[in-house]
Residue frames as qw, qx, qy, qz and C-alpha x, y, z in Angstrom:
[[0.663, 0.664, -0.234, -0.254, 38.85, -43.54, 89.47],
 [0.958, -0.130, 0.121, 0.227, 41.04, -46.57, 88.59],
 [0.417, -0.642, 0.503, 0.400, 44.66, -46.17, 88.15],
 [0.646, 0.744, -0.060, -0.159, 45.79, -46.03, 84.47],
 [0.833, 0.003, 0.113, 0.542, 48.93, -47.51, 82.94],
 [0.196, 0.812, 0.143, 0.531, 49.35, -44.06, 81.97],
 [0.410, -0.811, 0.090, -0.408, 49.30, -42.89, 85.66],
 [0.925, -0.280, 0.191, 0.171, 51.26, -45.59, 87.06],
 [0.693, 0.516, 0.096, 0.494, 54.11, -44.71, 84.19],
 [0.020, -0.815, 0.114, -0.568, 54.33, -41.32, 85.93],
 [0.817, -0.573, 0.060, -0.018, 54.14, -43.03, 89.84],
 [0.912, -0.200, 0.032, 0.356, 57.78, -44.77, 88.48],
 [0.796, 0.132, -0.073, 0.586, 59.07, -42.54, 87.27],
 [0.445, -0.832, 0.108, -0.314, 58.89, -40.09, 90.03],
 [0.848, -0.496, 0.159, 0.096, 60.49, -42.98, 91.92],
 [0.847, 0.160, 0.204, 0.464, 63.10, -43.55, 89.63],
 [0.027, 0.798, 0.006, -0.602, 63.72, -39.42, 89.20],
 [0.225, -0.152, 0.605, 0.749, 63.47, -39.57, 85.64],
 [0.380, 0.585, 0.494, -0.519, 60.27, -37.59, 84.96],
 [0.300, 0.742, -0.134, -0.584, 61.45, -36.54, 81.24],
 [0.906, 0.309, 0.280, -0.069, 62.21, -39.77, 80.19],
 [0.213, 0.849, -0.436, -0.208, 65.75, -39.11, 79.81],
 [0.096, -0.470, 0.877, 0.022, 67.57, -42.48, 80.83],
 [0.214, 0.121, 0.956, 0.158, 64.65, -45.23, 80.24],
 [0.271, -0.129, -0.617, -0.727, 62.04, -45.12, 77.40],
 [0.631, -0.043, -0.056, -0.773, 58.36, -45.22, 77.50],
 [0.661, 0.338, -0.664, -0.093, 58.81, -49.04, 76.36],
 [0.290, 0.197, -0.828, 0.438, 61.46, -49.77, 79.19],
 [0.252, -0.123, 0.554, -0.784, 58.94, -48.58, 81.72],
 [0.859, -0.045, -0.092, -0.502, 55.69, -50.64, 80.42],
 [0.642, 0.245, -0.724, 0.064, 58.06, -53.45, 79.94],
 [0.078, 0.387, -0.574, 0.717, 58.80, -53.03, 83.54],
 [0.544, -0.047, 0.201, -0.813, 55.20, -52.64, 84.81],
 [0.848, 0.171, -0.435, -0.250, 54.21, -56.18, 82.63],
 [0.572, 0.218, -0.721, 0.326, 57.17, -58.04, 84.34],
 [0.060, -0.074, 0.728, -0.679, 55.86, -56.84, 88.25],
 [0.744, -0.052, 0.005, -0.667, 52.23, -57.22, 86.99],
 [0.793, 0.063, -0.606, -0.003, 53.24, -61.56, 85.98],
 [0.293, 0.193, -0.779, 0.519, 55.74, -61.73, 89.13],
 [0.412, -0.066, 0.474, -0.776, 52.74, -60.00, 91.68],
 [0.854, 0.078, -0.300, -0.419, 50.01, -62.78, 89.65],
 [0.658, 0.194, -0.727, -0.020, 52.79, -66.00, 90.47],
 [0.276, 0.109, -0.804, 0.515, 52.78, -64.90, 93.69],
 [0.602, 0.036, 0.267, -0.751, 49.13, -64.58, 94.84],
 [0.841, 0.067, -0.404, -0.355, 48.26, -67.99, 92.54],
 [0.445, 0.181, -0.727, 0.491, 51.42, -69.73, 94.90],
 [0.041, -0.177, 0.488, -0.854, 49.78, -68.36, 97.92],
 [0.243, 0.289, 0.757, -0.533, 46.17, -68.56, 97.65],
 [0.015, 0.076, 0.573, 0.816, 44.42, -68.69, 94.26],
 [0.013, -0.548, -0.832, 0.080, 40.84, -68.05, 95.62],
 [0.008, 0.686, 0.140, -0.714, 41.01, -64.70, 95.36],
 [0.044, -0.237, 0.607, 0.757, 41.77, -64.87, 91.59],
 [0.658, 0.364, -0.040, -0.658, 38.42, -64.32, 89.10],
 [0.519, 0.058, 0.757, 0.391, 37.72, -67.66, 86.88],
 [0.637, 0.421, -0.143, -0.630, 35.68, -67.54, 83.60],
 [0.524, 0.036, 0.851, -0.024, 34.17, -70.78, 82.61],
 [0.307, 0.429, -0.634, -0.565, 33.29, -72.15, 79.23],
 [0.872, 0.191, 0.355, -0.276, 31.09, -74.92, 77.70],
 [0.199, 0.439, -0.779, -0.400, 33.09, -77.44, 75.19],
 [0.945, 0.106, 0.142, -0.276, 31.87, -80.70, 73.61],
 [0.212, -0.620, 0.750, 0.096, 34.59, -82.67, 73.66],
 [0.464, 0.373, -0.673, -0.439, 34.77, -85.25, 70.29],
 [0.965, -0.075, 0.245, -0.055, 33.70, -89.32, 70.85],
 [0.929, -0.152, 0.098, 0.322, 36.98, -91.05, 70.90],
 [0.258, 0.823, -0.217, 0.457, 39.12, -88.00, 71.01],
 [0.751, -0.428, -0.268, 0.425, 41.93, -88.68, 73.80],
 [0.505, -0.549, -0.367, 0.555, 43.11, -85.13, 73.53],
 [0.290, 0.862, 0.377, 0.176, 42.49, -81.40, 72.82],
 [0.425, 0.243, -0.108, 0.865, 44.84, -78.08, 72.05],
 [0.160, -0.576, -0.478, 0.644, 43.62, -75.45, 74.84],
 [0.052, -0.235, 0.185, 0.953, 44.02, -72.87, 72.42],
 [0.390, -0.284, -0.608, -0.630, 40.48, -74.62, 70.23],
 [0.267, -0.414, -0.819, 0.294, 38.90, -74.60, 74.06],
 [0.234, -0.665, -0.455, 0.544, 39.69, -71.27, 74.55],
 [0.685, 0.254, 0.296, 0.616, 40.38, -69.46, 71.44],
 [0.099, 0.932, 0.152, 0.315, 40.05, -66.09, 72.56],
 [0.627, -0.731, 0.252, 0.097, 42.77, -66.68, 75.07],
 [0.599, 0.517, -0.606, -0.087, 46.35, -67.04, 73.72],
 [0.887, -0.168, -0.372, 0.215, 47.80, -70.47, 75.55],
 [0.503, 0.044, -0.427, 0.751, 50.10, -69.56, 78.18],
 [0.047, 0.318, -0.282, 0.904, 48.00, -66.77, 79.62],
 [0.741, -0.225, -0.233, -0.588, 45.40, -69.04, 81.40],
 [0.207, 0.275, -0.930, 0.131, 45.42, -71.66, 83.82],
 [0.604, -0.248, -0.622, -0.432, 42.95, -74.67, 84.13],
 [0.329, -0.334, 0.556, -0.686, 41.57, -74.53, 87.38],
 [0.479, 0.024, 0.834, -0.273, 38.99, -77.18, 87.31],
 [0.380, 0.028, -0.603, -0.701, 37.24, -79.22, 84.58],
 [0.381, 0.244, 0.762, -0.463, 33.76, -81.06, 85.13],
 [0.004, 0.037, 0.907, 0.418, 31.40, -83.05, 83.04],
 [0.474, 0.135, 0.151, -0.857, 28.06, -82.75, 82.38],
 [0.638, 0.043, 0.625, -0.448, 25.55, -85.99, 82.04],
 [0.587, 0.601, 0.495, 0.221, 24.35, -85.32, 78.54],
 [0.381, 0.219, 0.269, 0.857, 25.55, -83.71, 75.74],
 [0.012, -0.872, -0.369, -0.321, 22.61, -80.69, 76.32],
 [0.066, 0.561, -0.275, 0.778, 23.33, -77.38, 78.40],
 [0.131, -0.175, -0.789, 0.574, 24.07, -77.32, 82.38],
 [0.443, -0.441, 0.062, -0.778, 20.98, -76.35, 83.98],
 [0.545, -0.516, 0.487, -0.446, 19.40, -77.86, 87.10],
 [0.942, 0.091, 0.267, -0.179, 18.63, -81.60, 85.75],
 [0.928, 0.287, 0.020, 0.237, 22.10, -81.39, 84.28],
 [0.228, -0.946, 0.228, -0.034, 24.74, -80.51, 86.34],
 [0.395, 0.697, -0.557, 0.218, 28.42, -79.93, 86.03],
 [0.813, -0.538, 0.221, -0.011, 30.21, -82.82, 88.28],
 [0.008, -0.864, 0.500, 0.064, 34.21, -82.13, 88.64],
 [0.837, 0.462, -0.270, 0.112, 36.69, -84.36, 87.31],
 [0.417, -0.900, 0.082, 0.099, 39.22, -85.32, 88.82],
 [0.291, 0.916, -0.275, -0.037, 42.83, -84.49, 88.24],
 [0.839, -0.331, 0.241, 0.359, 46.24, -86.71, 87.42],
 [0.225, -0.631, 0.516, 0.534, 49.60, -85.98, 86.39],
 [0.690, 0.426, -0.313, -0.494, 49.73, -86.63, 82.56],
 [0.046, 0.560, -0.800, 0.210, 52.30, -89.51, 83.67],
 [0.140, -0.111, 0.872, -0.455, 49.79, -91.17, 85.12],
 [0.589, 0.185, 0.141, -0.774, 46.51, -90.85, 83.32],
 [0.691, 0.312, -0.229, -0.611, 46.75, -93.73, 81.32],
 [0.039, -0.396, 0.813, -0.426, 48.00, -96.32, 83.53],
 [0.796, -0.085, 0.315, -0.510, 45.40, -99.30, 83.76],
 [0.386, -0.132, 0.895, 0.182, 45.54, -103.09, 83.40],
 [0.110, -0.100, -0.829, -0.539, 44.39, -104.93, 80.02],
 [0.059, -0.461, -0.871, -0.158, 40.96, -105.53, 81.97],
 [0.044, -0.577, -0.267, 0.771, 40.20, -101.81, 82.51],
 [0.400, 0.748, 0.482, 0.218, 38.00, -100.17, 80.03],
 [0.379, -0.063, 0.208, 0.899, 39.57, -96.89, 78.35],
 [0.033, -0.371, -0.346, -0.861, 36.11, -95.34, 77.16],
 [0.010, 0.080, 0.542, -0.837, 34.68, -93.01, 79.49],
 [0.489, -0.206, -0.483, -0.697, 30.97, -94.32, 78.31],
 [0.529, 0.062, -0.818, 0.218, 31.66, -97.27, 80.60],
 [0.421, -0.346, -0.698, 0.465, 31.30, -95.40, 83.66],
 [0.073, 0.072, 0.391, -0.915, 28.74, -92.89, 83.47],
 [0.651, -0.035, -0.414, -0.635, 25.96, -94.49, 82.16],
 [0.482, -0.284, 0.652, -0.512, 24.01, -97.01, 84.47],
 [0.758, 0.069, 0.647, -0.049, 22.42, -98.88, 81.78],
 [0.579, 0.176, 0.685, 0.407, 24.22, -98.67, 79.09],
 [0.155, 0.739, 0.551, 0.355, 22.43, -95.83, 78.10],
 [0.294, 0.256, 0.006, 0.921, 24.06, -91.92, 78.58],
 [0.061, -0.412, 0.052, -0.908, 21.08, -90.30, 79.13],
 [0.737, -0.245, -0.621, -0.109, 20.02, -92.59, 81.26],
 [0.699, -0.284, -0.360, 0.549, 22.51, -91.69, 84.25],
 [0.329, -0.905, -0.215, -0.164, 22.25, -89.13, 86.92],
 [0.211, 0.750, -0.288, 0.557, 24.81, -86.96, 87.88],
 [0.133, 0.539, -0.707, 0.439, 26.53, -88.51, 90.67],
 [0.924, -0.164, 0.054, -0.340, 24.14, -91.48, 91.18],
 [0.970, 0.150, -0.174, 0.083, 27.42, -94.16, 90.59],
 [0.597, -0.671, 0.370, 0.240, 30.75, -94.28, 92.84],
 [0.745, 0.172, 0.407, 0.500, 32.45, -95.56, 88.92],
 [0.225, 0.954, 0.149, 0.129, 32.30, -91.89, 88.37],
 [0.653, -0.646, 0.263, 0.296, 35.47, -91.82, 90.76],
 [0.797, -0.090, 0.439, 0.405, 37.34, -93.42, 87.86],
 [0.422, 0.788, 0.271, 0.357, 37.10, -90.63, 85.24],
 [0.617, -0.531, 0.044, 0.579, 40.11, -88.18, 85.16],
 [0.365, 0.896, 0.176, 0.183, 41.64, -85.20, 83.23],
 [0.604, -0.406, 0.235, 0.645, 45.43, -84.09, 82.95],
 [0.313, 0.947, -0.049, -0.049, 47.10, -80.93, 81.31],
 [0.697, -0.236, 0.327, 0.592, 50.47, -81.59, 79.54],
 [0.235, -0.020, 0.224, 0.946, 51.80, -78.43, 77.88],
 [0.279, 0.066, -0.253, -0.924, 49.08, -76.98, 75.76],
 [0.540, -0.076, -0.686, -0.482, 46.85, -79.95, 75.76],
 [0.589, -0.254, 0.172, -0.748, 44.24, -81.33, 77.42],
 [0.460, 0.144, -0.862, -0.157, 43.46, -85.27, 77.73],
 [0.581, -0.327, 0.344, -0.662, 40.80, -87.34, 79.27],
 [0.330, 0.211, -0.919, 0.046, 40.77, -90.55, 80.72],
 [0.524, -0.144, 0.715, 0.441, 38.83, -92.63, 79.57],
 [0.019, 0.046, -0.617, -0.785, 38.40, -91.92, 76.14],
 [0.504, 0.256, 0.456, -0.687, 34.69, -91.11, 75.57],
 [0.372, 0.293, 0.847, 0.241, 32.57, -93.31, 73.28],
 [0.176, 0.794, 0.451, 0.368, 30.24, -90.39, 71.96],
 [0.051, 0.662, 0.017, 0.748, 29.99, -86.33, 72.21],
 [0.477, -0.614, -0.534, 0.332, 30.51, -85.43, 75.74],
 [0.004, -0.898, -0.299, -0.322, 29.63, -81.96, 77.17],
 [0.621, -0.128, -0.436, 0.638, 32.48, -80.41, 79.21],
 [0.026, -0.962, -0.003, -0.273, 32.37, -77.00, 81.46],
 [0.670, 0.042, -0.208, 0.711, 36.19, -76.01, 82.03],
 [0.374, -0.910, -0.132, 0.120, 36.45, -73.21, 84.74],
 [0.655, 0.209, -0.053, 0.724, 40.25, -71.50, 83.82],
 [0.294, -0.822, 0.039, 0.487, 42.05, -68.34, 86.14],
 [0.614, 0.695, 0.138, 0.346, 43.42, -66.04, 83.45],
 [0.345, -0.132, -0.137, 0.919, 47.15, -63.93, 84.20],
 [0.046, -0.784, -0.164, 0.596, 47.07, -60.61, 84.79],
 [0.518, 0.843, 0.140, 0.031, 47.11, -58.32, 81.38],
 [0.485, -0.505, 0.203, 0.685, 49.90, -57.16, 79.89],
 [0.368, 0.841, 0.196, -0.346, 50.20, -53.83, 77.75],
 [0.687, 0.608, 0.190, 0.349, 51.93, -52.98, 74.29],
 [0.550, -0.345, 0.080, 0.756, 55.22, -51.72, 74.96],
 [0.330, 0.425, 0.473, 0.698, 54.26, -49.17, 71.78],
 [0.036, -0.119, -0.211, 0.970, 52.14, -47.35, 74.13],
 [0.195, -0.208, -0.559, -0.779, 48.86, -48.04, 72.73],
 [0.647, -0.328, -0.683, 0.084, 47.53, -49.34, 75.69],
 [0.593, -0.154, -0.663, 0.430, 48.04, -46.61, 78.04],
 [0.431, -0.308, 0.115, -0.840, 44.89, -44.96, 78.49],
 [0.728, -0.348, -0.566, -0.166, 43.44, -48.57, 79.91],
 [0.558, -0.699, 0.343, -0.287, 43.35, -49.19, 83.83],
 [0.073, 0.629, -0.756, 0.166, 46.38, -50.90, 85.16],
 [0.281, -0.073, 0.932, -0.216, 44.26, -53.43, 86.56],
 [0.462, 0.017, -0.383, -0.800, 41.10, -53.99, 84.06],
 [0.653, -0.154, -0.592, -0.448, 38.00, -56.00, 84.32],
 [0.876, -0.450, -0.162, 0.059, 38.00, -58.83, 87.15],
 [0.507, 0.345, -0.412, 0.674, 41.30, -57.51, 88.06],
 [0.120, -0.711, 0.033, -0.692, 39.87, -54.31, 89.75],
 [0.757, -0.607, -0.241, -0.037, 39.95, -56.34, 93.03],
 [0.787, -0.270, -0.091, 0.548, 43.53, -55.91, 93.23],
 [0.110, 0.784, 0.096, 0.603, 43.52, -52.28, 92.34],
 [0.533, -0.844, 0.026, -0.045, 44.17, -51.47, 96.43],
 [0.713, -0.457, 0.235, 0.477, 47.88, -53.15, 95.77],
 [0.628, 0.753, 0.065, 0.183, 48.94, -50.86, 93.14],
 [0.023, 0.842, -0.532, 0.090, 51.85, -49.69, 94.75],
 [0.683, -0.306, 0.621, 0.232, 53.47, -53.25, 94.96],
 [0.722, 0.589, 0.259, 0.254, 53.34, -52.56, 91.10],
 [0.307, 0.935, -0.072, 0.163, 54.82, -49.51, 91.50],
 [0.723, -0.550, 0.409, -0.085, 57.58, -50.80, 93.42],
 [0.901, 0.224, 0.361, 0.086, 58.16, -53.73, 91.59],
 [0.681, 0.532, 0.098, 0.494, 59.06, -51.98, 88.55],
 [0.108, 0.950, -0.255, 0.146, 61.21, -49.22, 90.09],
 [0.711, -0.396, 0.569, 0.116, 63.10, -51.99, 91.50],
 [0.845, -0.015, 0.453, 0.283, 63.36, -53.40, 88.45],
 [0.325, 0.896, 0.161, 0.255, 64.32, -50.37, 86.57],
 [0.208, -0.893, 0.311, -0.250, 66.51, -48.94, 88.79],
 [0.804, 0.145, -0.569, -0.095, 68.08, -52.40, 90.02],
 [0.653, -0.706, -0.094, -0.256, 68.72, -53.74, 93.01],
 [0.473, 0.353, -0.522, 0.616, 72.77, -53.22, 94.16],
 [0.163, -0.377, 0.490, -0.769, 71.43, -51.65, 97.64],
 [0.465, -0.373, -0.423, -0.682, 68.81, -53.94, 98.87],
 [0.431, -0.295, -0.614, 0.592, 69.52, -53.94, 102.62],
 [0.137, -0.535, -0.463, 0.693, 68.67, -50.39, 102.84],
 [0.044, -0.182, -0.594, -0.782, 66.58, -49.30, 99.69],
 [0.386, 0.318, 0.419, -0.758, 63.63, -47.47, 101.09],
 [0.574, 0.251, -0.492, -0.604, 61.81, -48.56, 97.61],
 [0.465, 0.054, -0.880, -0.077, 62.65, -52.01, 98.83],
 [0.010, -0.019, -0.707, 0.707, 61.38, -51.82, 102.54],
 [0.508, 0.224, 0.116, -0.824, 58.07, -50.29, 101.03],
 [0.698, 0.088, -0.562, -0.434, 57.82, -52.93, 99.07],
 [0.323, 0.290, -0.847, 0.307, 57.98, -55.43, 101.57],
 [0.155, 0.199, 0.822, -0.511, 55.57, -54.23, 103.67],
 [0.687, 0.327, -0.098, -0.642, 52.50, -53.84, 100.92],
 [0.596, 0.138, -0.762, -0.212, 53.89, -57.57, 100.57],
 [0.034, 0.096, -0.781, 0.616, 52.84, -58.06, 104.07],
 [0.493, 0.217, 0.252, -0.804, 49.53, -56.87, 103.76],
 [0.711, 0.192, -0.263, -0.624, 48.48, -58.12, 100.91],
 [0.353, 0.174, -0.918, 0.047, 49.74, -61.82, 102.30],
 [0.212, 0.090, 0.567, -0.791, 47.77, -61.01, 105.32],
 [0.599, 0.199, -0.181, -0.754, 44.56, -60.38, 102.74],
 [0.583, 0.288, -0.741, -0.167, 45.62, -63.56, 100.79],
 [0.168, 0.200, -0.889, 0.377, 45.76, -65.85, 104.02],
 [0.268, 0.095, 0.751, -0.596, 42.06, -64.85, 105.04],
 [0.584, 0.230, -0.165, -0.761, 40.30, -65.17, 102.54],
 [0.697, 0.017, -0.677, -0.234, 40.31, -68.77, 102.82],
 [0.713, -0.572, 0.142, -0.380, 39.44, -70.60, 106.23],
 [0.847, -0.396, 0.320, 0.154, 41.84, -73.53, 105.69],
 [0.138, -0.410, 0.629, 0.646, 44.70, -71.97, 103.27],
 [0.438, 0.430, -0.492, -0.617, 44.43, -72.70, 99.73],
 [0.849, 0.011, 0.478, -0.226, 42.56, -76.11, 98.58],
 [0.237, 0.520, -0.662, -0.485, 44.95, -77.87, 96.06],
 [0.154, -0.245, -0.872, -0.394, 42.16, -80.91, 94.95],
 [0.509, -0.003, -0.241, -0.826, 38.51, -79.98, 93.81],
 [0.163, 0.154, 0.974, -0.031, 36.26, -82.73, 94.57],
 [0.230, 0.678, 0.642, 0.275, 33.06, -80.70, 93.90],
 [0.319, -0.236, -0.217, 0.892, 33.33, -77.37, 93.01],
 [0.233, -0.320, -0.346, -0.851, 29.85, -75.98, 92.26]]
């Protein structure tokens, strides 16, 4: 049975010997839990983000629109609790399926996306169509595909170059870990929900975490709390390190 926030709540404060909830609230302790659930997410995405779940999305993405708010990509997602892992284009404006597959974009600093001389075209009709004609042009049949490009500055999205008509877009984004309603409303759910559940084996680097950060950390040469934590941060690097044959790939060139 998965581990509840509920159950976990009890785990700290065992550690922390305050089973009756005399010295830190219900609150303090989710708070806690929320703050080692983000910290244990920055480090595993830093490390090796293949292990992390995606969930991918279809957008049509306006004719001569140079750039979109994430939040109308994803709008079930608030902004900040997502990151865009890879975006890729699709031939024609219809749905992927075999004759119309998703070919990856590639990525530039926003700094840098819109950098071209006077004789460089800006609309991203230019260079996926062979004659001139959209549906005309096969999904990596042209080497001018190269030139198409996609940058994330804050909230927003922006592609380069600017498309002449409705283009079809499938954006692939790694969502954070969850975090629960200090209020308590939230803590009959499992600690790790949905596509989490893979990391359900490191639950004690949660528990950890937050007695550390509950309890703080004046001793942390010879805090047995801390030591344990350390080595469940061993392991689960260990995990993290093989799950990829040559470490973590940081450019996509085709990822489907």
């Amino acid at each position: 049975m998965a581990t509840t926030v509920s159950t976990m709540m009890t785990r700290v404060r065992r550690r922390i010997e305050d089973a009756q909830g005399v010295h830190w609230s219900d609150a303090e302790v989710i708070a806690a839990i929320n703050e080692s659930k983000n910290d244990l997410y920055d480090m595993i995405s830093l490390r090796n983000r293949d292990v992390l779940p995606t969930i991918s999305t279809e957008y049509v993405w306006t004719a001569n629109t140079m750039s979109v708010d994430l939040g109308a990509i994803f709008p079930a997602y608030e902004v900040g609790t997502f990151d865009v892992l890879l975006v890729s284009a699709l031939p024609n404006n219809s749905a992927m399926d075999a004759d119309n597959p998703p070919i990856p974009l590639f990525r530039k600093n926003f700094e840098e996306l819109y950098r071209h001389g006077r004789g460089f075209s800006r609309f991203y009709g230019d260079f996926v169509d062979e004659q001139g004609n959209p549906d005309m042009w096969s999904g990596g049949s042209t080497l001018r595909y190269s030139n198409i490009y996609f940058a994330i500055q804050g909230s927003k999205m922006y592609i380069d170059p600017v498309p002449r008509n409705d283009v079809r877009l499938r954006i692939e984004i790694v969502r954070r870990f969850r975090e629960y309603a200090e209020d308590g409303t939230d803590k009959t759910l499992p600690l790790f929900p949905d596509e989490e559940r893979i990391f359900q084996r490191y639950q004690r680097i949660i528990e950890y975490m937050s007695t550390l950060v509950l309890k703080g950390r004046s001793d942390e040469q010879s805090d047995p709390v801390l030591l344990q934590l350390n080595q469940k941060m061993t392991l689960l690097n260990s995990w993290l390190d093989q799950q990829s044959t040559h470490g973590t790939p940081r450019v996509v060139v085709d990822g489907y």
